[in-house]
VOKOL-906905 format. One line per 4 residues: number of its first residue (from 0); their letters; for each residue x, z, y of N, C-alpha, C. Coordinates in steps of 0.2 Angstrom, whole numbers, padded with zeros to 4 digits. Layout:
BEGIN
NUM) A) X:Z:Y:X:Z:Y:X:Z:Y | ...;
***
This chain:
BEGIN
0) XXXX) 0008:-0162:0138:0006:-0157:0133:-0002:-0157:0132 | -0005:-0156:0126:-0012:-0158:0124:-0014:-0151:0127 | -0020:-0152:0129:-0025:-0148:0129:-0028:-0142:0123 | -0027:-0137:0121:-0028:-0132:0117:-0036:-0129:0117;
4) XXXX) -0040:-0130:0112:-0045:-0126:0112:-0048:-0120:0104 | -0053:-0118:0106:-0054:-0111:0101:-0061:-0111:0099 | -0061:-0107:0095:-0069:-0106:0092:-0072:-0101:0098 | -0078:-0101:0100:-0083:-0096:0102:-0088:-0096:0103;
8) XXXX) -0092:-0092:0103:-0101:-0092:0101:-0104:-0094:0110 | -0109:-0101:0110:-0113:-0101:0114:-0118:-0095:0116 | -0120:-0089:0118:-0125:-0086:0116:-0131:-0091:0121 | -0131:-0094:0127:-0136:-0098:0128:-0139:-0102:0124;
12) XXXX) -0135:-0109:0122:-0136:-0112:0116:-0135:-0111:0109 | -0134:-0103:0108:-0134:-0102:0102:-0130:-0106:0097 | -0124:-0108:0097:-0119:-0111:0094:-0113:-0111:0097 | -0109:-0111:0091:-0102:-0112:0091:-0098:-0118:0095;
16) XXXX) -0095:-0115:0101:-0093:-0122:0104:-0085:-0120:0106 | -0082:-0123:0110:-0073:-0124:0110:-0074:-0122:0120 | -0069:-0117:0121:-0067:-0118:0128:-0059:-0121:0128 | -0058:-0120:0132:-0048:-0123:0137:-0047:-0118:0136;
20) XXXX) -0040:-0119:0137:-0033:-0113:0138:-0033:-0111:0131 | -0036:-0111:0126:-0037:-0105:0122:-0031:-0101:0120 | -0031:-0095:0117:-0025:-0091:0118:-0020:-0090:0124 | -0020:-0091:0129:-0015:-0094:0133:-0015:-0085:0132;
24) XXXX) -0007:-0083:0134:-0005:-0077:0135:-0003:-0075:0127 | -0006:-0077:0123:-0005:-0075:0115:0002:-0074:0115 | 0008:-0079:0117:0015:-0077:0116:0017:-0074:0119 | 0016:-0067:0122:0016:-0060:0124:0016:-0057:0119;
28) XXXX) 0011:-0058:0112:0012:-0054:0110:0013:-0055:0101 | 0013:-0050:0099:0015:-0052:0091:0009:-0050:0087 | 0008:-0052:0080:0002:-0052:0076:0004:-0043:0072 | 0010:-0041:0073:0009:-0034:0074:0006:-0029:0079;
32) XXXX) 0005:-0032:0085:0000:-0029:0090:-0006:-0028:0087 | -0010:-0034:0084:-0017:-0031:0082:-0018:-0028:0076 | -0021:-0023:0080:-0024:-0017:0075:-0027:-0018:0069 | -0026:-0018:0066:-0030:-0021:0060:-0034:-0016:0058;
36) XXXX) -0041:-0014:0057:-0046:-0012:0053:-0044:-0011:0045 | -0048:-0007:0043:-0051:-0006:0036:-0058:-0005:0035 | -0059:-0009:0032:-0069:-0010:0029:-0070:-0004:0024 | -0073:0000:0025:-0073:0005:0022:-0079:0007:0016;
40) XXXX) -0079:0007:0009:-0087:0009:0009:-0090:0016:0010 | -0095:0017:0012:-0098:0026:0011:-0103:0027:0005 | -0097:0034:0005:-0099:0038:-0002:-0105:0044:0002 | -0110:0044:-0005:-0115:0052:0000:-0111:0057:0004;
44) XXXX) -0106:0057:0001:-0101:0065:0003:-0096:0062:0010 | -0096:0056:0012:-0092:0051:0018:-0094:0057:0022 | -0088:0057:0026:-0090:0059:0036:-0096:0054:0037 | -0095:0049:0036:-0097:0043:0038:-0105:0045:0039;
48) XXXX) -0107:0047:0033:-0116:0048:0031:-0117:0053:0035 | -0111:0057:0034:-0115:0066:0037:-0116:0064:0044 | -0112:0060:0049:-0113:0059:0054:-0118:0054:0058 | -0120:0050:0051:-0126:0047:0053:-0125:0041:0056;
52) XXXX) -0116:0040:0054:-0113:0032:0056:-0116:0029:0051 | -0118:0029:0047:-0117:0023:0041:-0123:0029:0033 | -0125:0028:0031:-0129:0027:0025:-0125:0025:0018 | -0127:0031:0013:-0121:0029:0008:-0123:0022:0004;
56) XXXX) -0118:0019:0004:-0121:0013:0002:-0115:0006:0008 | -0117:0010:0013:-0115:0006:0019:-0109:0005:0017 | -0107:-0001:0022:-0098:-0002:0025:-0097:-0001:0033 | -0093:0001:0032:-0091:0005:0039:-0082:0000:0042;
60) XXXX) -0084:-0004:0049:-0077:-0004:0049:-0075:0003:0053 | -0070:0005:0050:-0066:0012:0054:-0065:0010:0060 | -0059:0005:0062:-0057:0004:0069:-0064:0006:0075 | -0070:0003:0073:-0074:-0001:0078:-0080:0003:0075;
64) XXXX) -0079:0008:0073:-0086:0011:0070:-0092:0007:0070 | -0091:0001:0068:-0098:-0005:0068:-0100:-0004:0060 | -0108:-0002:0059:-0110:-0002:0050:-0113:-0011:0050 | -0109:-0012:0044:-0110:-0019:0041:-0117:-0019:0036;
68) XXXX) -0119:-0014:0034:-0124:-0013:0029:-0120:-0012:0024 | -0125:-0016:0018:-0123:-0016:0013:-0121:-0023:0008 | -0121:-0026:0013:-0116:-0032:0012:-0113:-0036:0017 | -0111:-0042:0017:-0107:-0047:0022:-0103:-0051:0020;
72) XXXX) -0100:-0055:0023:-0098:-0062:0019:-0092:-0061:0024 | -0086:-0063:0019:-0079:-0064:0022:-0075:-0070:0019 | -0071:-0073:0024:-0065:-0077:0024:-0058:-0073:0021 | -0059:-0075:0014:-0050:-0072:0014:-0045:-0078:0018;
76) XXXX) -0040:-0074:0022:-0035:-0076:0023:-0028:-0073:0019 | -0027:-0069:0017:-0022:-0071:0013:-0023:-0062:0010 | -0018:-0065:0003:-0019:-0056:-0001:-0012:-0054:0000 | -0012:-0049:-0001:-0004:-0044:0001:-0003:-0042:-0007;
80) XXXX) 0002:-0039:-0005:0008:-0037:-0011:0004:-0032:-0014 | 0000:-0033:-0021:-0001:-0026:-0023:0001:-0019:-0024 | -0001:-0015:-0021:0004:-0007:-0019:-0001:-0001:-0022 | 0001:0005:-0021:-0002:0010:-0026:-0001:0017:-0022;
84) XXXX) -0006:0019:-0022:-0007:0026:-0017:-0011:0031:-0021 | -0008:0038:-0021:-0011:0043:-0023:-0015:0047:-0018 | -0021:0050:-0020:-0024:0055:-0016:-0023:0062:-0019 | -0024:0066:-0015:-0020:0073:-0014:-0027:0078:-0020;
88) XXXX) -0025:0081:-0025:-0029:0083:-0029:-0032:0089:-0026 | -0038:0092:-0028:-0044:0097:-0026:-0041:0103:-0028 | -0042:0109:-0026:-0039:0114:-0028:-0044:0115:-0034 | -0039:0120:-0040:-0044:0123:-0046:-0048:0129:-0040;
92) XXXX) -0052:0133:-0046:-0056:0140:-0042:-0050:0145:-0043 | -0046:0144:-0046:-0040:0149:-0048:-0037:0148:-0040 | -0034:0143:-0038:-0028:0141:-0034:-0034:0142:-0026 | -0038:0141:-0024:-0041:0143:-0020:-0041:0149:-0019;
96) XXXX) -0038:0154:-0022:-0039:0160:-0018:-0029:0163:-0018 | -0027:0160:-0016:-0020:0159:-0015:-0021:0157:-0008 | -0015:0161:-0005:-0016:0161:0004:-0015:0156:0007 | -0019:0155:0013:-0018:0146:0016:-0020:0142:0014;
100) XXXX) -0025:0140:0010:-0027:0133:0008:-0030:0129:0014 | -0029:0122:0013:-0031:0120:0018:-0039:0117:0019 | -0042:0120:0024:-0049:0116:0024:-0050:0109:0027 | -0055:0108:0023:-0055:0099:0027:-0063:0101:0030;
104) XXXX) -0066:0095:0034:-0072:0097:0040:-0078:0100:0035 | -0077:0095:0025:-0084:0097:0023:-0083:0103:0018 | -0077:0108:0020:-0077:0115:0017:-0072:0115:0009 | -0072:0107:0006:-0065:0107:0001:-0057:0110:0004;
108) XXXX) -0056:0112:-0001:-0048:0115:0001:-0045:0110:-0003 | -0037:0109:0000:-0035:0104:-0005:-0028:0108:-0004 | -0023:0107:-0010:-0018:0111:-0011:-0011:0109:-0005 | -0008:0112:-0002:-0005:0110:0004:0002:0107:0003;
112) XXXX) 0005:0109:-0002:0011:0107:-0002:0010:0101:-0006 | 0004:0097:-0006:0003:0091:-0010:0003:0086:-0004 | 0006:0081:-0004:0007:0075:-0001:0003:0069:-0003 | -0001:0062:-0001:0000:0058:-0003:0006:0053:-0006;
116) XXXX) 0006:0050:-0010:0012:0046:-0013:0010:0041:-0012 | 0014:0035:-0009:0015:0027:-0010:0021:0025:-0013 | 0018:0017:-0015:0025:0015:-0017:0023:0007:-0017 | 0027:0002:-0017:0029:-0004:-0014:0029:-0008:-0022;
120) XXXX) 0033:-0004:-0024:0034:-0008:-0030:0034:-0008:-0039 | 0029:0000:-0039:0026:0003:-0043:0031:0005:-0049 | 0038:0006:-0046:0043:0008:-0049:0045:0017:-0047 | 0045:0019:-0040:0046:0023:-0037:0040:0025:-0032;
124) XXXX) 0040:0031:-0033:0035:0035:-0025:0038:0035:-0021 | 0038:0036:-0015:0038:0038:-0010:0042:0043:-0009 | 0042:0049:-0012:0045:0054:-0013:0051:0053:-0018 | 0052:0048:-0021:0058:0048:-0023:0055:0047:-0033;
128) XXXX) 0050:0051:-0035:0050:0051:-0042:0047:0045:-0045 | 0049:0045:-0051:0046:0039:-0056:0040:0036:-0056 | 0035:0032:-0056:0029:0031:-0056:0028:0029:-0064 | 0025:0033:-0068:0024:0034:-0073:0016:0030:-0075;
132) XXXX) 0017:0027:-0081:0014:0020:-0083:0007:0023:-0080 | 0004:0028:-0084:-0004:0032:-0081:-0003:0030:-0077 | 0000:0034:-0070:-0001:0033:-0063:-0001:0025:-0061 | 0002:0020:-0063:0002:0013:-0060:-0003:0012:-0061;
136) XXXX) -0006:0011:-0066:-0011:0009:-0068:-0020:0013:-0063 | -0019:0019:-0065:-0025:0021:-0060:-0023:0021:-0054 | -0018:0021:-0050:-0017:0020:-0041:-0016:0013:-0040 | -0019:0008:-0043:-0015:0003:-0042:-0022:0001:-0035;
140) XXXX) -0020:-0003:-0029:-0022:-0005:-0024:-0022:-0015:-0024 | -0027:-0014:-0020:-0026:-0023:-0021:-0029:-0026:-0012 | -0026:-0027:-0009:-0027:-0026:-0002:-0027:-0035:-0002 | -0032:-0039:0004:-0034:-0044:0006:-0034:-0044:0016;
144) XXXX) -0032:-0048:0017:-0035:-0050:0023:-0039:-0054:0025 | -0043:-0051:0028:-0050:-0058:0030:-0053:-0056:0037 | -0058:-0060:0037:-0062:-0058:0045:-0069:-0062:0042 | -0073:-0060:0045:-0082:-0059:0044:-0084:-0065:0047;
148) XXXX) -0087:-0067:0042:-0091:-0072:0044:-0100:-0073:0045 | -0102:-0074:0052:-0108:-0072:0052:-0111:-0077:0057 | -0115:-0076:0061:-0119:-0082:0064:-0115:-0079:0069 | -0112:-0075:0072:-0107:-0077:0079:-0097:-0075:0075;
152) XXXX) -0093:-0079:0075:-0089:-0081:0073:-0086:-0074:0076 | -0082:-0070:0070:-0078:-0064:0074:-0072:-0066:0069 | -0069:-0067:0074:-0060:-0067:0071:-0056:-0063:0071 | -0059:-0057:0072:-0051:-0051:0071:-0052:-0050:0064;
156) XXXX) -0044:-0051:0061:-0042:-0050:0056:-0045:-0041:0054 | -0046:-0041:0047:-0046:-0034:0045:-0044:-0033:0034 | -0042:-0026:0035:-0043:-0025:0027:-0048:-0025:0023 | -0049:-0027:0018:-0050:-0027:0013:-0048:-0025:0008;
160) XXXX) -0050:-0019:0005:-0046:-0015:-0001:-0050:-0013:-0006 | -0047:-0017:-0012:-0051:-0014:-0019:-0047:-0007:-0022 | -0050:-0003:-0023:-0046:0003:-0029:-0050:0007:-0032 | -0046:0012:-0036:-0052:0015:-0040:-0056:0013:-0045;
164) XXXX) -0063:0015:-0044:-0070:0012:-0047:-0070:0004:-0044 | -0068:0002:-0039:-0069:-0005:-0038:-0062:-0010:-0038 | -0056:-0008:-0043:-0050:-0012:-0045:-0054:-0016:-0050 | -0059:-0017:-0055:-0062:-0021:-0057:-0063:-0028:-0053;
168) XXXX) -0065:-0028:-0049:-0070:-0033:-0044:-0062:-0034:-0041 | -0058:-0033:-0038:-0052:-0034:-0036:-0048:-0037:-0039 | -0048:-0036:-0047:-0045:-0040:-0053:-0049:-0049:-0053 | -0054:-0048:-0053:-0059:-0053:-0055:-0058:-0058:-0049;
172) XXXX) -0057:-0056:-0041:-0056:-0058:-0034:-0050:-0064:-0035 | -0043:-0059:-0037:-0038:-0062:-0039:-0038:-0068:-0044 | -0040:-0067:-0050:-0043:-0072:-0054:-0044:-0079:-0053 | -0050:-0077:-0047:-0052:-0081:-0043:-0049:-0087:-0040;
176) XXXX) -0044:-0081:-0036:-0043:-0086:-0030:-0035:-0089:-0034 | -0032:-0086:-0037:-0028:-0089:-0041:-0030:-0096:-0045 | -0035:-0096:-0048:-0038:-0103:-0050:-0038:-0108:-0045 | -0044:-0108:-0039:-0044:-0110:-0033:-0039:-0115:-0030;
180) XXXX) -0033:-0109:-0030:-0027:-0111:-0024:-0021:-0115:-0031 | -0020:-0112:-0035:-0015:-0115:-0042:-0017:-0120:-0045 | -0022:-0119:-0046:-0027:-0125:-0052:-0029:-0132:-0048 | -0037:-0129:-0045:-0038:-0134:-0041:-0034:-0136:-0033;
184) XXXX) -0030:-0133:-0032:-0028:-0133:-0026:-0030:-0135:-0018 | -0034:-0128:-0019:-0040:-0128:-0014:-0033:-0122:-0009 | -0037:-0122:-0003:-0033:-0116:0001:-0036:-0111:-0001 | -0034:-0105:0000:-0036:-0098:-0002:-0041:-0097:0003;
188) XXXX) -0043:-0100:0010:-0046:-0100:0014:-0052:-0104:0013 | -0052:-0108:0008:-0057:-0113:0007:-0065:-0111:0005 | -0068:-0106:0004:-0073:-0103:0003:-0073:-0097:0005 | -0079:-0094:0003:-0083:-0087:0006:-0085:-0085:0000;
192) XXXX) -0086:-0077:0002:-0086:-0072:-0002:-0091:-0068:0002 | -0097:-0065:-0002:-0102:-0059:-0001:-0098:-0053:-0004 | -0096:-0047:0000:-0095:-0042:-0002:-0099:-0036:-0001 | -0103:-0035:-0006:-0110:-0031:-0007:-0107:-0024:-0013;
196) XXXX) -0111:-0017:-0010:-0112:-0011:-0013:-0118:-0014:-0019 | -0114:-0008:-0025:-0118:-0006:-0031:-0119:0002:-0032 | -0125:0003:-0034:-0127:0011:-0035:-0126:0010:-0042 | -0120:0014:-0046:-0118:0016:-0052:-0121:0024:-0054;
200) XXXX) -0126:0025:-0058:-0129:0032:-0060:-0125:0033:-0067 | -0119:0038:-0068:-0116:0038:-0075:-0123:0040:-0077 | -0122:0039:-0085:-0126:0042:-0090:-0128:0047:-0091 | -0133:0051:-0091:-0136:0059:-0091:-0133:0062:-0086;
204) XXXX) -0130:0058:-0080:-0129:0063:-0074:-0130:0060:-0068 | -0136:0060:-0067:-0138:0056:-0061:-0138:0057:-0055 | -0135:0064:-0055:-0133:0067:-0049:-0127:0065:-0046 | -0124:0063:-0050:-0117:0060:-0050:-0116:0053:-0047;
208) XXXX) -0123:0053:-0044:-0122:0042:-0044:-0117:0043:-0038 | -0114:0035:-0037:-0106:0033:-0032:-0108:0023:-0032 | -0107:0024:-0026:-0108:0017:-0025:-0101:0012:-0026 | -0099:0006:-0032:-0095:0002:-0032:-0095:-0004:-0027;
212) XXXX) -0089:-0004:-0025:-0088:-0011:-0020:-0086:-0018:-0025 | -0092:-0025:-0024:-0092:-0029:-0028:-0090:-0034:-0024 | -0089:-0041:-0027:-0086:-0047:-0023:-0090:-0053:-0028 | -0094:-0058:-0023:-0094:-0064:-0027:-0094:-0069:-0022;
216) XXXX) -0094:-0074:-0026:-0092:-0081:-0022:-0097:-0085:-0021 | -0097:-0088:-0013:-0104:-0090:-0013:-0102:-0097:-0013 | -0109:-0103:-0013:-0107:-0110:-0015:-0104:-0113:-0008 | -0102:-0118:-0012:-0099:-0122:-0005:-0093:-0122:-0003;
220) XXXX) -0092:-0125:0003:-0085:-0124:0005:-0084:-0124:0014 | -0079:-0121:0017:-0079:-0117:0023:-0081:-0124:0028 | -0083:-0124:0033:-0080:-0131:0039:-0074:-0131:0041 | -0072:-0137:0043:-0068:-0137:0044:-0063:-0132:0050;
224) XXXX) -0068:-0131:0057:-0065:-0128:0062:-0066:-0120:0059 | -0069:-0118:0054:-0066:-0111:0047:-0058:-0111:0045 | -0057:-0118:0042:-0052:-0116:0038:-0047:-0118:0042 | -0047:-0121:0051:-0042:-0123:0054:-0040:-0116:0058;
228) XXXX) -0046:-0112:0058:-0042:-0106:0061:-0039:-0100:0055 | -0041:-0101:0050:-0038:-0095:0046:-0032:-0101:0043 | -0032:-0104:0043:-0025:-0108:0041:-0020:-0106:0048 | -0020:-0106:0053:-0017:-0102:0058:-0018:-0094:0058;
232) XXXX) -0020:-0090:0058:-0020:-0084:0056:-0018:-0081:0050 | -0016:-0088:0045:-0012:-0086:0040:-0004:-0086:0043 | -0004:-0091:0044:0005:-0091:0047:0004:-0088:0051 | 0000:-0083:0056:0003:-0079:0061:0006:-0072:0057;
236) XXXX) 0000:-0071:0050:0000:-0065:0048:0008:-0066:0044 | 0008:-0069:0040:0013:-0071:0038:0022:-0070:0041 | 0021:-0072:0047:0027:-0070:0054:0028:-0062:0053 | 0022:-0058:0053:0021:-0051:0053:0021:-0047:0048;
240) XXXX) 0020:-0050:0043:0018:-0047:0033:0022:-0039:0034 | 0030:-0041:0036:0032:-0034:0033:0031:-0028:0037 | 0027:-0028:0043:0027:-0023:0048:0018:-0022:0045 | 0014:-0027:0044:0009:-0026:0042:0005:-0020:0038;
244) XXXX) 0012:-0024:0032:0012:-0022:0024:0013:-0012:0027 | 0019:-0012:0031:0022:-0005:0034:0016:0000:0034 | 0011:-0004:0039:0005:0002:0042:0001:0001:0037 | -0001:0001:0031:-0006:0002:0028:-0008:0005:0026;
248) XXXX) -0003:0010:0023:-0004:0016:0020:-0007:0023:0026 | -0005:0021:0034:-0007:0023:0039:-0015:0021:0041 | -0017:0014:0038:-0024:0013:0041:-0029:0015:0037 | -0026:0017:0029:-0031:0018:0024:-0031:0026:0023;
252) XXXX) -0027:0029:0027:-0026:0037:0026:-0034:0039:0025 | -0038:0039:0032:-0042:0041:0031:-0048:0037:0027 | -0048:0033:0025:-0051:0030:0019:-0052:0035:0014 | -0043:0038:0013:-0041:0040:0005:-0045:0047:0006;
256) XXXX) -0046:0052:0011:-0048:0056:0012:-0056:0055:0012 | -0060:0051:0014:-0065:0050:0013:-0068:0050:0006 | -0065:0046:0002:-0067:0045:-0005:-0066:0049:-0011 | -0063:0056:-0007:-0063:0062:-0011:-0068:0061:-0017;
260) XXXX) -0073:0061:-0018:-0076:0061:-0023:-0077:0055:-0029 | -0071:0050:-0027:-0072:0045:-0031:-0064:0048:-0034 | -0061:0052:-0034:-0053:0051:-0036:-0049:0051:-0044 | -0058:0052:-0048:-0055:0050:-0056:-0055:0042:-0057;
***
């Protein structure tokens, strides 16, 4: 049996070099054990800012409370089934004075007997009702898997989610890599991607600015010992896709509560 090796950072000599064993012990476990992250961006009104994790503008991974800044380069590994989540609307000033609203840390009440909705196939909620064309179209989600690519090689998989104000740039991603992998028949893993905050001030109300999450492609193409690991970390994901797809709406909960202020 051959010898097995891995990517990992020299920090003596500053470069990526291979140890032994690598993985040894992995078939213990399944690619539904690792936690998967969600990259988050921060809005002024984020927990994230108030707490002085992150600066709006920032990304924030949840899992790992580590701020990214305002931009970073990622590897897609593979894009997931597109799915559609509602956020729980605001109370009016009328329905705030109705007993028991419920408070959230930064003093919003939100109406209680409102639930989040998902759905899988943009047919049905979660709860059982119709998903009406309006609603498909503005909750539509568009979720990626990748890992970070930086001057020391970090391989834990994580999300990436477009929605909202930033489903354009998610539209445009898919485009992309659809050409890419169909046309030219490159792997979907075959390139990098910068994913950088924009400050959006609406018109005549600049009190209002919100930061959009954007995506472009940078030149070139991955090395090889890149696209040999996310070519494997595609088929791990792949093995796990349906348990994946499962926790999502659990890893982005509190994302969705975060971006209260982006939910028209």
């Amino acid at each position: 049996m051959g010898k097995t090796t891995a990517v990992q950072f020299d920090d003596e000599k500053n470069e990526v070099s291979v140890f032994d064993h690598a993985g040894d012990g992995g078939e213990d476990f399944g690619m539904e054990d690792v936690k998967l992250s969600y990259l988050q961006l921060t809005q002024g009104s984020s927990e994230a800012a108030k707490t002085r994790l992150a600066q709006a503008g920032d990304f924030l991974d949840v899992a790992t409370k580590i701020n990214l800044g305002q931009n970073f380069t990622v590897v897609i590994v593979k894009k997931l089934a597109k799915r559609w989540m509602t956020y729980r609307p605001q109370e009016t000033k009328e329905e705030t004075a109705l007993p028991s609203p419920k408070k959230l840390s930064d003093g919003l009440e939100w109406k209680e007997n409102e639930k989040m909705k998902s759905s899988a196939d943009g047919v049905y909620w979660s709860t059982g009702e119709p998903v009406d064309a309006a609603d498909a179209w503005k909750y539509e989600v568009y979720d990626f898997i990748v890992f970070l690519k930086s001057d020391k090689v970090d391989q834990m998989p994580r999300i990436l989610s477009f929605k909202k104000t930033s489903k354009a740039s998610g539209k445009e991603l898919i485009s992309l890599l659809a050409r890419f992998t169909k046309v030219q028949k490159e792997p979907i893993y075959g390139r990098s991607y910068e994913v950088f905050s924009q400050l959006e001030v609406p018109k005549g109300n600049s009190t209002n600015s919100y930061y959009v999450q954007k995506v472009r492609i940078l030149d070139g193409f991955n090395d090889k010992a890149t696209m040999d690991y996310a070519a494997e970390l595609r088929q791990n994901i792949q093995k796990a896709e349906g348990k994946i797809t499962d926790v999502l709406e659990d890893v982005t909960k509190h994302a969705v509560v975060e971006d209260k202020d982006l939910m028209d």
